[in-house]
N, C-alpha and C positions, 0 to 999 in steps of 0.2 A: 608296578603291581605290588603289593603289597603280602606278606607270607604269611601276618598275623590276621587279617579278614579286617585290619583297618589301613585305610588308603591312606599312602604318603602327604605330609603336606607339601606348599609347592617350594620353602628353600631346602627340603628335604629331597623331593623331586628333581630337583634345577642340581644341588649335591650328585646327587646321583647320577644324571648324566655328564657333568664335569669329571666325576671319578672313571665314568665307562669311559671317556674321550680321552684319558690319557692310560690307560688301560689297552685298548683299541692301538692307539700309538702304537706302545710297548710290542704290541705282537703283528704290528705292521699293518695291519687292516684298512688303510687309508679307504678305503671304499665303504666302511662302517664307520669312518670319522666322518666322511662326510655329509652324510646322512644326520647326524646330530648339527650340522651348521646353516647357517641360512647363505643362500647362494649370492648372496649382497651382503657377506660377514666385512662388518665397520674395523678397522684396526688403528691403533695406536700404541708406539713406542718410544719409549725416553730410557736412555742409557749409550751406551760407548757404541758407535758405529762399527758394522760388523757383528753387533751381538743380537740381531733380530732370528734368535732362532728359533722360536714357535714358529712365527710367519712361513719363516723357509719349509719346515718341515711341513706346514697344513698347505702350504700352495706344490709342495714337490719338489722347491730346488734345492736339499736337503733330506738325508734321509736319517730317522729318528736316531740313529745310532753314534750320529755325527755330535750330537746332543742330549742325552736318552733327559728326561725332562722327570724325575723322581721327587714327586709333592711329598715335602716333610709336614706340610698339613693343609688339609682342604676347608672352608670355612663357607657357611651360606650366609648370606646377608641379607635380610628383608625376603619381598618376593619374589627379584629378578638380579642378582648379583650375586657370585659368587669367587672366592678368592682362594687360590693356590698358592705355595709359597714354598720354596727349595734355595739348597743353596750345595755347591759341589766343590770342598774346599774353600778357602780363603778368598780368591779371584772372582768364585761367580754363585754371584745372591740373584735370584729373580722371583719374581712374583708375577702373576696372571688377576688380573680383574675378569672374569666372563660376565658378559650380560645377558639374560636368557629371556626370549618372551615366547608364552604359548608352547615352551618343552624344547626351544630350537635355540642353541647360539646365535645371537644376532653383534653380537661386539667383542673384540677384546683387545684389552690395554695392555702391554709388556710392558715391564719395567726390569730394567739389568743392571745390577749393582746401586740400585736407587730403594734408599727407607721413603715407605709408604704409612702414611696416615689416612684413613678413612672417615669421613665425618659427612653427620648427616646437618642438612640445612636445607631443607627447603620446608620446613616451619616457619609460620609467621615472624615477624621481626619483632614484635614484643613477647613473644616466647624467648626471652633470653637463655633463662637456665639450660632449656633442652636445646636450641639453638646449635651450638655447634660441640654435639653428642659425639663422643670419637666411637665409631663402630666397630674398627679394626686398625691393629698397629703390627709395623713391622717385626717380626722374632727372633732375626737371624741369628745365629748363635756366640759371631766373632766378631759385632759391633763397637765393643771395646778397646778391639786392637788395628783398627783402620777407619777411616771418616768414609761414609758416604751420603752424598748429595740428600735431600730430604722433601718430598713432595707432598703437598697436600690434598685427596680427591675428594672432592665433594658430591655428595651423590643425593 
């Protein structure tokens, strides 16, 4: 709902309930996280085994504190993805892809200690130039002083 009498757009929308969903976390609410997820939430993870801790904490075998999950920036992408992205010390960088349809989490991608490239492609193939548009790039702040692995999502 909107406070200025103009209605949110939807990666402003889809924003905002990625922010309420780790907000909600933060103060334990798992019964108000749920409620923002689709009861068939798709996941995918790539990083160091052991380190799926979103997962843990939205399914319950974990609890947020074990992890507290602090976005150093929230990012909307188009009309149904949006990107989180923290990192807590040196050891541990991750990023959240959510995919949101219709106001509901319906996906998300973990990545732990993995640089992410965002890029759009599903433009025609003689649209070269726009072709492979990078939409979003990893931030993290200590990439100069350690390697990590480098993914590219295409959305």
């Amino acid at each position: 709902m909107a406070t200025n009498g103009i209605e949110p757009t939807m990666p402003e929308s889809n924003k905002a309930t990625v922010e309420a969903l780790y907000a909600k976390l933060a103060l334990g609410h798992s019964d108000l996280v749920a409620k923002l997820l689709a009861s068939d939430l798709e996941w995918w993870f790539h990083g160091p085994p052991g380190c799926q801790h979103m997962m843990r904490v939205l399914t319950g075998k974990s609890d947020y504190s074990a992890f507290p999950f602090h976005p150093r920036s929230i990012t909307a992408i188009g009309d149904g993805y949006v990107i989180a992205e923290g990192w807590e010390g040196a050891q541990a960088y991750w990023v959240h892809v959510w995919t949101l349809k219709n106001g509901v989490i319906t996906q998300l991608r973990e990545y732990f200690n993995t640089w992410l490239t965002v890029r759009e492609v599903s433009l025609p193939r003689w649209e070269v130039v726009r072709a492979n548009q990078t939409l979003w790039q990893s931030q993290v702040g200590d990439r100069f002083d350690r390697s990590l692995p480098g993914l590219l999502l295409a959305i």
